[in-house]
Backbone as CSV, one residue per row, in Angstrom:
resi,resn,N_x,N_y,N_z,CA_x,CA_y,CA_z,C_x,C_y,C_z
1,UNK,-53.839,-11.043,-101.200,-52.696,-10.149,-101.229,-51.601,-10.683,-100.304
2,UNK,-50.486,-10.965,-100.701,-49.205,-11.443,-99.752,-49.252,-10.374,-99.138
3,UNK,-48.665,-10.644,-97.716,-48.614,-9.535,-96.038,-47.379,-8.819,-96.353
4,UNK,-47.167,-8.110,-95.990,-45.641,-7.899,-95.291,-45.540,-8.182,-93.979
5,UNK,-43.778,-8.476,-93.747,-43.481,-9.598,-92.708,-42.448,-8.709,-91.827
6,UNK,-42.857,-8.625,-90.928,-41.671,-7.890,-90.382,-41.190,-8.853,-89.232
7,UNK,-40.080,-8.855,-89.499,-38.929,-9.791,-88.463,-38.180,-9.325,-87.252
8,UNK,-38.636,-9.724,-86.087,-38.482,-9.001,-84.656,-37.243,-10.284,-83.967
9,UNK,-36.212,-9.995,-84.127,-35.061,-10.533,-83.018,-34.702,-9.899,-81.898
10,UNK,-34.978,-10.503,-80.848,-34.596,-10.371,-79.364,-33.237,-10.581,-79.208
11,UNK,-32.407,-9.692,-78.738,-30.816,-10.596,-78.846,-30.140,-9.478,-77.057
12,UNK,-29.129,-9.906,-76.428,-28.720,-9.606,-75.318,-27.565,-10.007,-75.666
13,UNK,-25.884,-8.846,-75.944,-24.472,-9.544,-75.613,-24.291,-10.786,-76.815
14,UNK,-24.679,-10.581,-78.094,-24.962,-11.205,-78.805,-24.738,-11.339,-80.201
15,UNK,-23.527,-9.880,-80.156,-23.166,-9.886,-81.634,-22.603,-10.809,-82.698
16,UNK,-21.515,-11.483,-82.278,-21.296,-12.227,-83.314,-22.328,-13.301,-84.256
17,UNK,-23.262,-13.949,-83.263,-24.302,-14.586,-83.633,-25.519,-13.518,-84.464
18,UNK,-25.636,-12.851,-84.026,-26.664,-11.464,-84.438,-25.907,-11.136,-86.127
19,UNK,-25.068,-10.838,-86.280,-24.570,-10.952,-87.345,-24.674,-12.050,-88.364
20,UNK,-24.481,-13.211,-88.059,-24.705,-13.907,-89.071,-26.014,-14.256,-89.549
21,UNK,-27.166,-14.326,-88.285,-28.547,-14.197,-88.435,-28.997,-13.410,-89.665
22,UNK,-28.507,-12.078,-89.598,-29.101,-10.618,-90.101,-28.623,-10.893,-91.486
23,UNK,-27.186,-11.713,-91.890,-26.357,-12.142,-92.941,-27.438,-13.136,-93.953
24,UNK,-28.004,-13.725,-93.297,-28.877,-14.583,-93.544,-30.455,-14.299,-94.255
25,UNK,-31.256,-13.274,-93.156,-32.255,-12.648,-93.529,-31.739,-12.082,-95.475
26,UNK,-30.145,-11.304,-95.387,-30.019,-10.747,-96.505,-30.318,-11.137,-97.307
27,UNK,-30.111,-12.541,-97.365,-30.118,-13.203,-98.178,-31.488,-13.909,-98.917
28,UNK,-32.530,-13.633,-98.454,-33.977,-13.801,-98.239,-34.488,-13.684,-99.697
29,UNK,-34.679,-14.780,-100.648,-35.805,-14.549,-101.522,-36.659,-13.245,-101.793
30,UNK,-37.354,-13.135,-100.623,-38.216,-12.114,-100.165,-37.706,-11.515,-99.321
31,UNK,-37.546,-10.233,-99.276,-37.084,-9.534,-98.363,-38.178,-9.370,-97.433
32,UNK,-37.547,-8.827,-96.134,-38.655,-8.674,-95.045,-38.743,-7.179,-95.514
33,UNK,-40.314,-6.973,-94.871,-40.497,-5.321,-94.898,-39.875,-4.523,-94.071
34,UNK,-39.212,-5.163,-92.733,-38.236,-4.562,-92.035,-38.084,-5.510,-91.200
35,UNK,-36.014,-5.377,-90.320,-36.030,-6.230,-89.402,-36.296,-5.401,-88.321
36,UNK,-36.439,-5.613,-86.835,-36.723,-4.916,-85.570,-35.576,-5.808,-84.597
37,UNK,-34.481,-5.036,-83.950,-33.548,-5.840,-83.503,-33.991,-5.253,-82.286
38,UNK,-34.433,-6.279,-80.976,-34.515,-5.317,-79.459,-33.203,-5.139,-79.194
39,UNK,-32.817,-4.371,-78.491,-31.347,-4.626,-77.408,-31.888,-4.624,-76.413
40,UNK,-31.688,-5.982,-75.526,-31.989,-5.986,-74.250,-30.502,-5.386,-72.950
41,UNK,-30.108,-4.645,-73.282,-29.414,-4.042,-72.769,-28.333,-4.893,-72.561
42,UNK,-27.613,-4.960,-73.915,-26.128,-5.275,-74.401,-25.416,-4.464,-74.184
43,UNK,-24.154,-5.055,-73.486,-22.698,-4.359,-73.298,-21.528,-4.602,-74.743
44,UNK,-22.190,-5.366,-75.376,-21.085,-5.482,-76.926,-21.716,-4.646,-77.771
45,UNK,-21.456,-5.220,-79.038,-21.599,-4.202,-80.149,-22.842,-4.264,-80.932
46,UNK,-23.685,-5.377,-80.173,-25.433,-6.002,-80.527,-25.704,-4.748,-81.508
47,UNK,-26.488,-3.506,-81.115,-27.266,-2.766,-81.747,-26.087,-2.113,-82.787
48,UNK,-24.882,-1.933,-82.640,-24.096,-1.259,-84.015,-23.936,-2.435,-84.988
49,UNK,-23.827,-3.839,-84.495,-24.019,-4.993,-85.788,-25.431,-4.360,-86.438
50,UNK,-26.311,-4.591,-85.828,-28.096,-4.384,-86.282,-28.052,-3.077,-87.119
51,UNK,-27.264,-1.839,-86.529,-27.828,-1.014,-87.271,-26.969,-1.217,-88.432
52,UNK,-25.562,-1.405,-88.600,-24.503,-1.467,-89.802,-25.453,-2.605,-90.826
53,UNK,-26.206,-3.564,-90.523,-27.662,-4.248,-91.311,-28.588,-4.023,-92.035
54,UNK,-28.903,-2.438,-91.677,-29.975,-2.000,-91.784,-30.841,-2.174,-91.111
55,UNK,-31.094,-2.812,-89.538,-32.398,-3.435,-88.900,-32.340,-1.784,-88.464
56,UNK,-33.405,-1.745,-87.609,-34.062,-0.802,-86.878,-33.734,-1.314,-85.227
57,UNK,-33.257,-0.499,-84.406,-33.199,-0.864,-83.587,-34.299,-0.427,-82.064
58,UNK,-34.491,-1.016,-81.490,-35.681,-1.020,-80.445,-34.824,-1.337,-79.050
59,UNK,-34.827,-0.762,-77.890,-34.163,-0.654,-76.581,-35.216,-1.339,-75.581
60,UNK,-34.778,-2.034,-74.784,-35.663,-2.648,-73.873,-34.681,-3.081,-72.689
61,UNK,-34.560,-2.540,-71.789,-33.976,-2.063,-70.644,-34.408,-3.356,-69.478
62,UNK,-35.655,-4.030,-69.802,-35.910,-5.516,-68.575,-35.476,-6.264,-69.580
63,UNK,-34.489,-6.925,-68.490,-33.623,-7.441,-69.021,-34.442,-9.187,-69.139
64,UNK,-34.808,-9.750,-70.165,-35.569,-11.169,-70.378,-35.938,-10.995,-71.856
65,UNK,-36.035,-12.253,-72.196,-36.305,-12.362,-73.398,-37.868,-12.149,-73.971
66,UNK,-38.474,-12.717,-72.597,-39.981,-11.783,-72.744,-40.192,-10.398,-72.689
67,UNK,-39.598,-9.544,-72.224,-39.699,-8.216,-72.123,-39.453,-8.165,-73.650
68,UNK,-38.191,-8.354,-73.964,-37.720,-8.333,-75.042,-38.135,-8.432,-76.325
69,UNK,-39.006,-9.482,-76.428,-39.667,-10.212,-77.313,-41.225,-9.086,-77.565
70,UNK,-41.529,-8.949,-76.324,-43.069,-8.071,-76.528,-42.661,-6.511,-76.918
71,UNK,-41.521,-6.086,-76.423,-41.484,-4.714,-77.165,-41.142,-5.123,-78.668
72,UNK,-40.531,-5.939,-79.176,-40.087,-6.016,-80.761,-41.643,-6.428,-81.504
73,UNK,-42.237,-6.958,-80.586,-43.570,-7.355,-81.438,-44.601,-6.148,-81.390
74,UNK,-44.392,-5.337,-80.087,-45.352,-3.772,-80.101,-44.598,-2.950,-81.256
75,UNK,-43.283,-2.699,-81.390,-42.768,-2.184,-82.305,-42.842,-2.483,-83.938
76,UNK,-43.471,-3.769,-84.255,-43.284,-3.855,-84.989,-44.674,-3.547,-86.156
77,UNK,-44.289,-3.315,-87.728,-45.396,-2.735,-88.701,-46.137,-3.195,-89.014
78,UNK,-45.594,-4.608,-89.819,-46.052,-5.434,-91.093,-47.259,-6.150,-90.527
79,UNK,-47.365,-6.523,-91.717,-48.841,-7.367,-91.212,-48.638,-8.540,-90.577
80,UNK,-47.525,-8.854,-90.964,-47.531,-10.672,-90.100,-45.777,-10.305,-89.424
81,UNK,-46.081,-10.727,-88.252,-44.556,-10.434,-87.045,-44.399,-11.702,-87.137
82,UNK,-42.949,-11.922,-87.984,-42.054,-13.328,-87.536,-40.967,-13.148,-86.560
83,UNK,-40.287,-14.513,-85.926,-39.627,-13.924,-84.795,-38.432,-15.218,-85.321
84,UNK,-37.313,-14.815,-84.820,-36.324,-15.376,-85.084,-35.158,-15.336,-83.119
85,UNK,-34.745,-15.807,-83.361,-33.302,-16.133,-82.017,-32.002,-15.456,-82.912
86,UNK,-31.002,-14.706,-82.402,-30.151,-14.348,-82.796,-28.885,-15.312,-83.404
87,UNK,-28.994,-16.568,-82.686,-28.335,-17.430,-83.192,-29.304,-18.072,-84.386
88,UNK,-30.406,-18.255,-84.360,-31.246,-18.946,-85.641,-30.347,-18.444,-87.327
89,UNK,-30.828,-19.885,-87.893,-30.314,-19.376,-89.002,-31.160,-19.991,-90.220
90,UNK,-31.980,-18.882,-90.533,-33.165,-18.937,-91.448,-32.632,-19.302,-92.652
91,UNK,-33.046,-20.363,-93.794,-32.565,-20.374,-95.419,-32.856,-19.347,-96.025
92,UNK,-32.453,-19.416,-97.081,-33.295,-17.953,-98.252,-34.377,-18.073,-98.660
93,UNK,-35.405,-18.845,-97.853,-36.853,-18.842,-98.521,-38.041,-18.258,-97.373
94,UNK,-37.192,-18.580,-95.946,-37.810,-18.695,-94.795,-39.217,-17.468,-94.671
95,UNK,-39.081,-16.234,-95.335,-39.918,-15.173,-95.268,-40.750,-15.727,-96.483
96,UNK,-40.358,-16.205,-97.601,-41.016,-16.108,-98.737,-41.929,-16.780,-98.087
97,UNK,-41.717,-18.092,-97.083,-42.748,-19.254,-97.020,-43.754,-18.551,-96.204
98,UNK,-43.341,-17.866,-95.587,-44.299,-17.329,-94.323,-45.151,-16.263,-94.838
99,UNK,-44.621,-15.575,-95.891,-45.544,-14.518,-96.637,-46.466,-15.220,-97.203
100,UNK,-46.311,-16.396,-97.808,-46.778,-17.263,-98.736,-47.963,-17.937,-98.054
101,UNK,-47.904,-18.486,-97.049,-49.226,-19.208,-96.417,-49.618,-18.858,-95.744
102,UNK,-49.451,-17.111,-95.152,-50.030,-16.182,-94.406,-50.747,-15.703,-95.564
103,UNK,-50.375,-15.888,-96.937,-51.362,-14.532,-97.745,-52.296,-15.939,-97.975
104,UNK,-52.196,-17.244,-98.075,-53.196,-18.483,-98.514,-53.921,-18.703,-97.372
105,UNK,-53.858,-18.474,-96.486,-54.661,-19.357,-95.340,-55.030,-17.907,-94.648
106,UNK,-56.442,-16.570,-95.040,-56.677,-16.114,-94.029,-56.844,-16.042,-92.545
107,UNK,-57.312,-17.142,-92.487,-57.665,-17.539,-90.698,-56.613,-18.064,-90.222
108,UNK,-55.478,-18.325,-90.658,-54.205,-18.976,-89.722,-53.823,-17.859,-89.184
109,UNK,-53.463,-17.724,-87.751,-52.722,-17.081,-86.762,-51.552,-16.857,-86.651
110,UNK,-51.110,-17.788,-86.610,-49.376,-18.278,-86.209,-49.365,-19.265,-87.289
111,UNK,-47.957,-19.370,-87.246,-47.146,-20.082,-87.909,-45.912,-20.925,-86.857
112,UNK,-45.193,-21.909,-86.862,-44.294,-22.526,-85.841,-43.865,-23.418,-86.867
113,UNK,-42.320,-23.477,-86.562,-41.454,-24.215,-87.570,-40.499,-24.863,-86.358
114,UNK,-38.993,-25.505,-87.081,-38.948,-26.329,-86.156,-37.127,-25.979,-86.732
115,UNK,-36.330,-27.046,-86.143,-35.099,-26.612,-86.413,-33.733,-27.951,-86.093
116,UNK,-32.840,-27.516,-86.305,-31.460,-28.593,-86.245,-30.302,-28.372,-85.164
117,UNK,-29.806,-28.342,-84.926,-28.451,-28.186,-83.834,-27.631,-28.136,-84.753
118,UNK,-26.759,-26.393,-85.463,-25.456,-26.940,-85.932,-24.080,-26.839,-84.681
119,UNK,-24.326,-26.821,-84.103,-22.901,-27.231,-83.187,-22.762,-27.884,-82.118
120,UNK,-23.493,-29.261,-82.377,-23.111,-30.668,-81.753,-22.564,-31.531,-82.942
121,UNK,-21.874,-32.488,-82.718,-21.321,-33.380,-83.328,-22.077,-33.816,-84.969
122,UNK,-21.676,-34.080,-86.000,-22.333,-34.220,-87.311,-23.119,-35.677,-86.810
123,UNK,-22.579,-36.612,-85.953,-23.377,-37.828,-86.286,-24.030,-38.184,-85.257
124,UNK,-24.335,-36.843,-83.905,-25.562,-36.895,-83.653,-26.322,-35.878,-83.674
125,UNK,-26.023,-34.767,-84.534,-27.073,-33.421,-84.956,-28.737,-34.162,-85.072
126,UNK,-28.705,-35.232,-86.461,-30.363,-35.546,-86.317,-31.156,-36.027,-84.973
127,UNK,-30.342,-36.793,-84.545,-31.229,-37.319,-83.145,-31.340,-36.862,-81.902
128,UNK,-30.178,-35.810,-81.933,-30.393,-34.851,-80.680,-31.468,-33.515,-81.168
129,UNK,-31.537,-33.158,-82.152,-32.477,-32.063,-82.743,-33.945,-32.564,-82.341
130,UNK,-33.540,-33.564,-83.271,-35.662,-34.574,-83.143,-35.600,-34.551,-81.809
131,UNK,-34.955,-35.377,-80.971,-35.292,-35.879,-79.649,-36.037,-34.550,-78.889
132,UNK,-34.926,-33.624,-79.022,-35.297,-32.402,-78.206,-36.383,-31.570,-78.485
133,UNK,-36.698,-31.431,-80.097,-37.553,-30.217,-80.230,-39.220,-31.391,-80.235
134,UNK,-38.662,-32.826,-81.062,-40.067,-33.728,-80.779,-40.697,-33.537,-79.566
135,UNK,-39.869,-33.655,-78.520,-40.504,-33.470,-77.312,-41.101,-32.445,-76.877
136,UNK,-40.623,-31.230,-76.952,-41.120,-29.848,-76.545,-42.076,-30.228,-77.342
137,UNK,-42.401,-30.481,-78.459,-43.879,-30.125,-79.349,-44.845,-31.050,-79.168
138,UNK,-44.566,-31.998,-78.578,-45.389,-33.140,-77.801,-45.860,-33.100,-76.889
139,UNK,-45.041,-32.400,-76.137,-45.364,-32.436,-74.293,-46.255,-30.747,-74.555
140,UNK,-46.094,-30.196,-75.150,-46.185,-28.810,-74.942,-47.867,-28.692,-75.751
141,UNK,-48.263,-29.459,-76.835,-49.130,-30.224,-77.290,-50.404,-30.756,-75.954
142,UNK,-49.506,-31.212,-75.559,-51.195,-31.880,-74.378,-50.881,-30.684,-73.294
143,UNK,-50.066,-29.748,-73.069,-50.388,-28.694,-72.258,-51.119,-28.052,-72.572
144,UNK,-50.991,-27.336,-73.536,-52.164,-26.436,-74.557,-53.054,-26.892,-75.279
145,UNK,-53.307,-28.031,-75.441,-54.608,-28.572,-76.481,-54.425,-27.650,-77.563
146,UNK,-53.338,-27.536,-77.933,-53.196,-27.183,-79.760,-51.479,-27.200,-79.801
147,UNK,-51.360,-26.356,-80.765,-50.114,-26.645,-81.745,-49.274,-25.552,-80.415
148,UNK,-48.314,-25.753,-80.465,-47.585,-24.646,-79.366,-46.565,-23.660,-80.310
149,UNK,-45.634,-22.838,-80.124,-44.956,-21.746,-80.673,-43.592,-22.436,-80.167
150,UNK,-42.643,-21.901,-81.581,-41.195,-22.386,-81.050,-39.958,-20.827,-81.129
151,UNK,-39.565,-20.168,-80.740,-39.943,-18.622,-80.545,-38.410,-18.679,-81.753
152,UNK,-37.639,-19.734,-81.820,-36.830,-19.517,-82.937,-36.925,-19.728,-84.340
153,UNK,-38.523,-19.944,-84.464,-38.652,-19.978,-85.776,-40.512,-19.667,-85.588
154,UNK,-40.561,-18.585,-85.751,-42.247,-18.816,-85.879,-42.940,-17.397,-86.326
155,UNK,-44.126,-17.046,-86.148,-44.558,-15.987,-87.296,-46.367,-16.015,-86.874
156,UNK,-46.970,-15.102,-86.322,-48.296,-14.242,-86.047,-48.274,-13.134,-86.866
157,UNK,-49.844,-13.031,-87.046,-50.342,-12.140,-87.440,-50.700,-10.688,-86.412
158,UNK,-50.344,-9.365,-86.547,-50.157,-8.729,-85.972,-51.375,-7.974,-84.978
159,UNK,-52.567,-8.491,-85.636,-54.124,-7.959,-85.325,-53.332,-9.242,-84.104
160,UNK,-53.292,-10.169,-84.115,-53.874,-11.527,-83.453,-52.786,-10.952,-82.463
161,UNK,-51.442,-10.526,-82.544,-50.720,-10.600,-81.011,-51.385,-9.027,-80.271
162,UNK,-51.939,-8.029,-81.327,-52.850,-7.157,-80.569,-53.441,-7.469,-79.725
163,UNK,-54.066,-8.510,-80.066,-55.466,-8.976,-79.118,-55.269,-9.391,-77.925
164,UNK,-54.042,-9.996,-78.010,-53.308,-11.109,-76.819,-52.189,-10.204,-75.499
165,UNK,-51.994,-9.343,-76.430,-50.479,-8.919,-75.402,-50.605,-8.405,-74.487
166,UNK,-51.623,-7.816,-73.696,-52.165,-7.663,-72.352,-52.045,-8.854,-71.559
167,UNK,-51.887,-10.268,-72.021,-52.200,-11.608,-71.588,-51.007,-12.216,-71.158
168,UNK,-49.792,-11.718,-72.205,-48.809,-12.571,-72.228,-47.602,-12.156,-71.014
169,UNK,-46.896,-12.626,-70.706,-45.821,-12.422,-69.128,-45.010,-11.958,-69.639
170,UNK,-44.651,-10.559,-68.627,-43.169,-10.138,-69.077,-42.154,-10.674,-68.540
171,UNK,-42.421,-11.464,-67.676,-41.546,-12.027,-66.557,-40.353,-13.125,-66.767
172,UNK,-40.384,-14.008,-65.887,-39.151,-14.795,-66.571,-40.226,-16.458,-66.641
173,UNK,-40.506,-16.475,-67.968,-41.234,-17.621,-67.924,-40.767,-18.013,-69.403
174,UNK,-41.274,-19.269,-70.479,-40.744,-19.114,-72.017,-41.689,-18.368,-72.788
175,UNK,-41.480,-17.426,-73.392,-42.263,-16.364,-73.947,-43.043,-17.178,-74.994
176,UNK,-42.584,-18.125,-75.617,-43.066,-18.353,-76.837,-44.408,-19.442,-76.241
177,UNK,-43.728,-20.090,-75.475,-44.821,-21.327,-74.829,-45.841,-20.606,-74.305
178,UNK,-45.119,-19.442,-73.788,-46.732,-18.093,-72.882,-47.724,-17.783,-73.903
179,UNK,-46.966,-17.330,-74.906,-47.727,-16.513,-76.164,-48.392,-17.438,-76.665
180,UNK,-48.319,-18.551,-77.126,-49.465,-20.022,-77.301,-50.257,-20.370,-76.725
181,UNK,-50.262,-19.787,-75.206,-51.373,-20.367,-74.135,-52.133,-18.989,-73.999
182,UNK,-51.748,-17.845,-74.672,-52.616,-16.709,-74.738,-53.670,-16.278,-75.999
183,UNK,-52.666,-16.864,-77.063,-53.528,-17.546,-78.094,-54.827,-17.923,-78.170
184,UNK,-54.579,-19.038,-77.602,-55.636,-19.651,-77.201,-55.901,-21.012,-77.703
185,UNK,-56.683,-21.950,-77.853,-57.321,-23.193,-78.744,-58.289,-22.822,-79.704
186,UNK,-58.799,-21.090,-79.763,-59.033,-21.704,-80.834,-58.735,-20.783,-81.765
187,UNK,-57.382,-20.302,-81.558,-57.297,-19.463,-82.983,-56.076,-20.444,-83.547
188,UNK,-56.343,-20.433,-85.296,-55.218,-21.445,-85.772,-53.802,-20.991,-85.644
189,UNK,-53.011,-22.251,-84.997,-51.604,-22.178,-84.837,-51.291,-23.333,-85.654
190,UNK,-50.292,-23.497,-86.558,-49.838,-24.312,-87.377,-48.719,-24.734,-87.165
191,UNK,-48.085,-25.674,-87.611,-46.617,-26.354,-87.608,-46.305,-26.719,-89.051
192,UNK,-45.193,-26.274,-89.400,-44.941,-26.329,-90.553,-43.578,-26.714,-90.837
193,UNK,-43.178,-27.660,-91.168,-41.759,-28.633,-91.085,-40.850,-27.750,-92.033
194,UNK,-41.348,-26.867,-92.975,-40.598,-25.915,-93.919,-39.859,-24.905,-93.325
195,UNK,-40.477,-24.547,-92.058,-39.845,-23.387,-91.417,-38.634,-23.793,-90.668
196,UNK,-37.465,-24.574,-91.206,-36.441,-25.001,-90.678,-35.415,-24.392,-90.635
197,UNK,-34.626,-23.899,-89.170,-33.740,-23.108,-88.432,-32.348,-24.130,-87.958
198,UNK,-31.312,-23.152,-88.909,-29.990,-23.533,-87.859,-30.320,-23.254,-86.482
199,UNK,-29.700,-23.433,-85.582,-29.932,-23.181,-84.103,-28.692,-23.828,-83.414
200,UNK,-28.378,-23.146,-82.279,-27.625,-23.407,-81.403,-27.928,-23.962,-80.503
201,UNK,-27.081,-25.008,-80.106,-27.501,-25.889,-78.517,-27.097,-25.284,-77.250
202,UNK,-26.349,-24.229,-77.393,-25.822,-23.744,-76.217,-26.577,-23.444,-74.676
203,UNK,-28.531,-23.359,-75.318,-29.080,-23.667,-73.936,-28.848,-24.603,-73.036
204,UNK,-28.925,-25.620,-74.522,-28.915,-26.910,-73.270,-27.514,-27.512,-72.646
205,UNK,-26.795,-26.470,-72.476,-25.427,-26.968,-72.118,-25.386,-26.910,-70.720
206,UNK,-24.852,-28.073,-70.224,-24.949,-27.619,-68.436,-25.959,-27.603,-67.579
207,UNK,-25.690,-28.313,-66.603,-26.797,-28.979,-65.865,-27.562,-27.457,-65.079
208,UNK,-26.849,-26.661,-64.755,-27.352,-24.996,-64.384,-28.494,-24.827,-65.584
209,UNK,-27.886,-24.718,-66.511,-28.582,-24.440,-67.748,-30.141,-25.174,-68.073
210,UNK,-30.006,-26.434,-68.164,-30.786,-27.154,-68.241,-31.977,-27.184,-66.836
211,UNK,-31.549,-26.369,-65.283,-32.420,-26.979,-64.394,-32.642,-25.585,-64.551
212,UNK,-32.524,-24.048,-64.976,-32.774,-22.784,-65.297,-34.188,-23.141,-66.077
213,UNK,-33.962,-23.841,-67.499,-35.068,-23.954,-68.750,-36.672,-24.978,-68.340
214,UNK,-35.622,-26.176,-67.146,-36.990,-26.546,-66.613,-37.845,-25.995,-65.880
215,UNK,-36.986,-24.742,-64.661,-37.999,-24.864,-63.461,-38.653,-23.336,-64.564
216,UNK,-38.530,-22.576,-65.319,-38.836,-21.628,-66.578,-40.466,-22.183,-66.855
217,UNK,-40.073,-23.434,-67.381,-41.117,-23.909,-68.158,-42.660,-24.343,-67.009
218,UNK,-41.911,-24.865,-65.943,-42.525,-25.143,-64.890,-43.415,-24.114,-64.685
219,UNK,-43.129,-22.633,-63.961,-43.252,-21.417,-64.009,-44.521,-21.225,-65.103
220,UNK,-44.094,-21.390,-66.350,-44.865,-21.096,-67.697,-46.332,-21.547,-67.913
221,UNK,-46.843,-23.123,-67.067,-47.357,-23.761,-66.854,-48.553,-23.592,-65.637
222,UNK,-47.532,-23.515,-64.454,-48.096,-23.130,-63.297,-49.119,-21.568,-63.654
223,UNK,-48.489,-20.552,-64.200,-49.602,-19.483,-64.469,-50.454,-19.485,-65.369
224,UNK,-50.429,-20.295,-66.375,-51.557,-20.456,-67.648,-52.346,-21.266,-66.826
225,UNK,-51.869,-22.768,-66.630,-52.887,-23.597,-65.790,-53.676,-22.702,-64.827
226,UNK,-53.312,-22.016,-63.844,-54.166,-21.453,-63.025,-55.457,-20.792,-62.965
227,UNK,-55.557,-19.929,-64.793,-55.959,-19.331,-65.403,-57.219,-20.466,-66.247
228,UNK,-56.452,-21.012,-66.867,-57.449,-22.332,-67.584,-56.607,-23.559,-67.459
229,UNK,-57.308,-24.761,-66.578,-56.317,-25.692,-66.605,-56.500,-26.569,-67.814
230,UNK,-55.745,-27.612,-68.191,-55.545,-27.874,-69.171,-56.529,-29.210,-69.772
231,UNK,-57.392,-29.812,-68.689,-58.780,-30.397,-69.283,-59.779,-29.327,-69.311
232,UNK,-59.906,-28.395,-69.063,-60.603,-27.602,-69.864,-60.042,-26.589,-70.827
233,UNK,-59.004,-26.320,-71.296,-58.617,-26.319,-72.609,-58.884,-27.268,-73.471
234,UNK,-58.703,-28.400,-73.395,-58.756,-29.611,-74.045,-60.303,-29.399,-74.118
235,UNK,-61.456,-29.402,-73.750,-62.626,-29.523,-73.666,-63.274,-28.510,-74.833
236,UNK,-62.454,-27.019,-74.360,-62.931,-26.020,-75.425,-62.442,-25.841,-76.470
237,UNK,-61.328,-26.887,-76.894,-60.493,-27.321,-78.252,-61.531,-28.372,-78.920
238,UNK,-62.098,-28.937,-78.280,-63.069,-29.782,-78.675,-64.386,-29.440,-79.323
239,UNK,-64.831,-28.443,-78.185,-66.517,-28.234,-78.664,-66.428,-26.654,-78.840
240,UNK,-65.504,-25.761,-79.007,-65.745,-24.664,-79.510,-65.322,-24.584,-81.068
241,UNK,-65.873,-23.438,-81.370,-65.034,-22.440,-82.852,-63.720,-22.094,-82.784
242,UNK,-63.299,-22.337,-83.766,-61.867,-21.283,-83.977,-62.695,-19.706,-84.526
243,UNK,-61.140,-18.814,-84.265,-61.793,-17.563,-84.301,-60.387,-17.073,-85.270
244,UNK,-60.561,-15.917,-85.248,-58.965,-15.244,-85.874,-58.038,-14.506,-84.964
């Protein structure tokens, strides 16, 4: 039986981008069974774009994208929670695909897709995209001894973030990299090159910016490792079961 998919965007001060996102979903092959827009306590017009959409809107007052992110995923119905970035910009198939190999592959967990830069230069969009997201999924890869989460394009099953969300940080760490190391090794997380997202570079703008996302990730690391370090993840990726 195909799932229903319900689509949870985190967005903060974020309308114009939030809009074209939601413009996008419309446009969806498959419609989602509902969107879930948080407001992380926006001073623009965030939640009147969302609701003039039709999303549903959800209030979340700590102000982070993890706070953010875990109330839209407690809030949300469907059987499989995809998650999108307010700037992301999903094709018209993006739900169909995710309904599609969530209803084929019982035991897959997650889903993780990957994405492009449209607003850097046309003739270096491909090699700044690869460079950047290759790496996160590489490096982030031998942190976790499995597939990691990319929080602007990706998609769990809703039993599975049940299980987990006691685990995951509300704090200021990367939610999506947290939620992969709560996961675990051995429930299936996938990568799927289909799940491809416009996206904005605007994180990585600025050396503030950029030493914000490292010492983040740092952070992200330091508390999972503590918990299970990462040769013994690697060990129980090896000689254990996957589970669901």
């Amino acid at each position: 039986m195909t799932p229903t998919v319900s689509v949870v965007i985190p967005t903060r001060d974020d309308a114009v981008e939030l809009a074209v996102c939601l413009a996008a979903l419309g446009r969806q092959t498959v419609q989602p069974w509902e969107v879930v827009v948080v407001d992380n306590g926006s001073t623009d017009r965030s939640a009147a774009v969302a609701t003039a959409w039709g999303a549903r809107v959800v209030t979340e007052l700590r102000v982070g994208i993890p706070a953010a992110a875990a109330a839209g995923y407690d809030a949300a119905k469907g059987d499989v929670i995809a998650r999108l970035d307010a700037d992301s910009r999903p094709d018209e198939r993006w739900v169909e695909r995710i309904a599609a190999r969530m209803g084929a592959e019982p035991g897959l967990v997650a889903l993780t897709g990957t994405g492009r830069f449209v607003d850097v230069p046309a003739w270096s969009r491909a090699v700044v995209s690869t460079a950047y997201l290759g790496s996160y999924y590489l490096l982030a890869y031998l942190a976790l001894g499995h597939a990691p989460l990319w929080g602007s394009s990706m998609a769990m099953r809703r039993e599975s973030w049940r299980a987990v969300r006691e685990e995951v940080s509300r704090a200021d760490v990367h939610d999506d990299l947290d939620l992969a190391f709560a996961l675990g090794p051995h429930r299936r997380i996938r990568f799927d090159g289909a799940l491809s997202v416009g996206v904005s570079a605007r994180s990585l703008r600025g050396a503030a910016q950029r030493r914000r996302r490292m010492d983040r990730a740092w952070r992200t690391l330091r508390l999972n490792w503590q918990r299970t370090p990462p040769w013994r993840r690697w060990w129980s990726r090896l000689t254990g079961p996957d589970v669901g």
